[in-house]
C-alpha positions as CSV (number, residue, x, y, z in Angstrom):
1,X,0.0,0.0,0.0
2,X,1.2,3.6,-0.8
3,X,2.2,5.7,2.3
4,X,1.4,8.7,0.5
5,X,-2.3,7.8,-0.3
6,X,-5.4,8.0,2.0
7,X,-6.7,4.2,2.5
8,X,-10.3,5.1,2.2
9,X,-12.1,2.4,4.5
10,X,-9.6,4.2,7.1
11,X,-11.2,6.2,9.8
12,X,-10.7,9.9,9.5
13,X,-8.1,10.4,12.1
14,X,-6.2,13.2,10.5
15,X,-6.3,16.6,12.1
16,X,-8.0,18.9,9.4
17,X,-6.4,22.0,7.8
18,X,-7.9,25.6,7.6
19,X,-9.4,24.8,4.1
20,X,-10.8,20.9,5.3
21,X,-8.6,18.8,3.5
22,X,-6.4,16.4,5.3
23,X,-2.1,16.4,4.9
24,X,-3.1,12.5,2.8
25,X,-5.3,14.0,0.3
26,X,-2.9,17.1,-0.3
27,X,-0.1,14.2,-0.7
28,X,-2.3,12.5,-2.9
29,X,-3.4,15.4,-5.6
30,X,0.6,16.3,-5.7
31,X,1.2,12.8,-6.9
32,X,-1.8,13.2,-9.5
33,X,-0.1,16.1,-10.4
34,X,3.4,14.9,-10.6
35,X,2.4,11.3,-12.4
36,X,4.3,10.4,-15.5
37,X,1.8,9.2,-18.4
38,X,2.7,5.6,-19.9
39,X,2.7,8.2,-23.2
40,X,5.3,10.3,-21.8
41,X,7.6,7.3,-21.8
42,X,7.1,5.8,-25.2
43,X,8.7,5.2,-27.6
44,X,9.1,6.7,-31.1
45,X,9.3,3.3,-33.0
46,X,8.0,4.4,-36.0
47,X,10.4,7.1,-36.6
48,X,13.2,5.1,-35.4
49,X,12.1,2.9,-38.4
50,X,12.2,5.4,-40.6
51,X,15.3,6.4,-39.6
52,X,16.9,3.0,-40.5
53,X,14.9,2.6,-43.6
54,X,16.5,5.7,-44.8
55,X,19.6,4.6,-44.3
56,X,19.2,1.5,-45.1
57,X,18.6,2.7,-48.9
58,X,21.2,4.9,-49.2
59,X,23.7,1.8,-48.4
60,X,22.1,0.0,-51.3
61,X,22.4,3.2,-53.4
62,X,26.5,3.4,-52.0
63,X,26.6,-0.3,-53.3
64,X,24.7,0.0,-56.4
65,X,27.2,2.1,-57.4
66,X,30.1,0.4,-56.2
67,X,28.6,-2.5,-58.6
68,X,27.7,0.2,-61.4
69,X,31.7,1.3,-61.1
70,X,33.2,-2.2,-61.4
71,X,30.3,-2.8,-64.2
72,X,31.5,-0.3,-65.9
73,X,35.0,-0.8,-65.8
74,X,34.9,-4.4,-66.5
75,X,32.6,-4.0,-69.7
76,X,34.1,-0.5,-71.4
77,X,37.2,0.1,-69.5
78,X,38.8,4.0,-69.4
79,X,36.2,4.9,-72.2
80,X,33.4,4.3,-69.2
81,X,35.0,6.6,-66.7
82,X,33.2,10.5,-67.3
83,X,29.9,8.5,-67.7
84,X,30.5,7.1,-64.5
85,X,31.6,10.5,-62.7
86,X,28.4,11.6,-63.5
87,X,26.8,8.4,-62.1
88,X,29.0,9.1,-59.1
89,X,28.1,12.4,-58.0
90,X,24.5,11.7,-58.9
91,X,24.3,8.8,-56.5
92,X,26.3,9.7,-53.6
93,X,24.5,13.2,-53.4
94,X,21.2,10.9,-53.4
95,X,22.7,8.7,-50.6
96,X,23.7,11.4,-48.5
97,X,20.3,13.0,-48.4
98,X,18.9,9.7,-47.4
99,X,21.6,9.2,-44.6
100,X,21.3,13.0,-43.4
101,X,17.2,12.3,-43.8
102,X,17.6,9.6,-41.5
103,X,19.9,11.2,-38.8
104,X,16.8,14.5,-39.5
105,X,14.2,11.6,-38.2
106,X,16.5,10.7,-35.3
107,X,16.8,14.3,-34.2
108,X,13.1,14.9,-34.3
109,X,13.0,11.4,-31.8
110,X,15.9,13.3,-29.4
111,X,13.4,16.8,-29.9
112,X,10.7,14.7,-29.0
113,X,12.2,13.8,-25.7
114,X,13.6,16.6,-24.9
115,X,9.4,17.9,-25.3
116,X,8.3,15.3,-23.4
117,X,10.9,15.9,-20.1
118,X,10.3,19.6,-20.6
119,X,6.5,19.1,-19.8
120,X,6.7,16.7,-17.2
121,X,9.3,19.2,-15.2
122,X,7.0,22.0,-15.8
123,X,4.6,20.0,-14.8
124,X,6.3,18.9,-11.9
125,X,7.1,23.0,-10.9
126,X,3.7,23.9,-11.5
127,X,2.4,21.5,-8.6
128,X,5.2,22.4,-6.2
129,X,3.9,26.1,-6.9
130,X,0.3,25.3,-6.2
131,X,0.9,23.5,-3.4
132,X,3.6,25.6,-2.0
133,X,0.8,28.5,-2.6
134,X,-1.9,26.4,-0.6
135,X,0.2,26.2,2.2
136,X,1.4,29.1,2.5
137,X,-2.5,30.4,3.0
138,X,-2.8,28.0,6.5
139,X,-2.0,29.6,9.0
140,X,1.1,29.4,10.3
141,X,2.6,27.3,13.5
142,X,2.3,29.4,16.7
143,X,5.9,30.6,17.6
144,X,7.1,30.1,20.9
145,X,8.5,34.0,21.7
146,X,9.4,33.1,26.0
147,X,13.1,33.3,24.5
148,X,12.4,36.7,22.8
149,X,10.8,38.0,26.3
150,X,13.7,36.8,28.3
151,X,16.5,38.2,26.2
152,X,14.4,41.2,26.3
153,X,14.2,40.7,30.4
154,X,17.9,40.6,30.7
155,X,18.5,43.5,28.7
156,X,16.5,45.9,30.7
157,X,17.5,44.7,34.1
């Protein structure tokens, strides 16, 4: 059983507050507050898949032209080689957009995150706030002041 939550077949044997709330339900609405969502922690499988699916193609596309290259090569010799700088340049540019769009998809996951922690800590400050404000309007514990007088005695003596 939680410590922090009021059992509610209990008996009421909390002392009441100014406002008529006990200290368990208090404890208990901060913990609503302050609860992490099973959404808050998931996670973000499908752009992790995209992420590899991007960069799975441009390692076909890195080995499609490695095979175009040797292709080339084999079948024309020297006479193959500006047609195949232009193949080059045409499919390594294409395979670095695809890498780069897949290291894009895991920087949105690591934005994500970083959202998702944002909110839950403000969250989080919002109910210390509250609750520090709901306190702050009980009233507060009587002080004892017999060491004020008697420092005060002595002086005057």
């Amino acid at each position: 059983m939680n410590p922090h939550v009021a059992d509610p077949e209990a008996p009421d044997t909390a002392e009441q507050t100014t406002t008529g709330e006990t200290p368990a339900v208090r404890r208990h609405d901060a913990e609503a507050l302050m609860h992490v969502r099973a959404s808050d922690i998931e996670p973000y499988i499908g752009l992790r898949y995209l992420s590899k699916l991007f960069r799975f193609m441009a390692i076909i596309l890195v080995l499609l032209l490695v095979a175009e290259v040797i292709t080339g090569i084999v079948q024309q010799g020297r006479a193959a080689i500006p047609t195949l700088l232009g193949e080059m340049s045409r499919l390594i540019v294409l395979a670095g957009l695809l890498w780069g769009t897949g290291d894009l998809a895991i920087l949105l996951i690591d934005v994500g995150h970083d959202v998702r922690a944002t909110r839950i800590l403000v969250g989080r400050q919002m109910a210390h706030q509250v609750l520090g404000d709901h306190e702050q309007t009980e009233a507060p514990p009587e002080r004892d002041t017999a060491p004020h007088r008697r420092a005060t005695e002595i002086k005057t003596r």
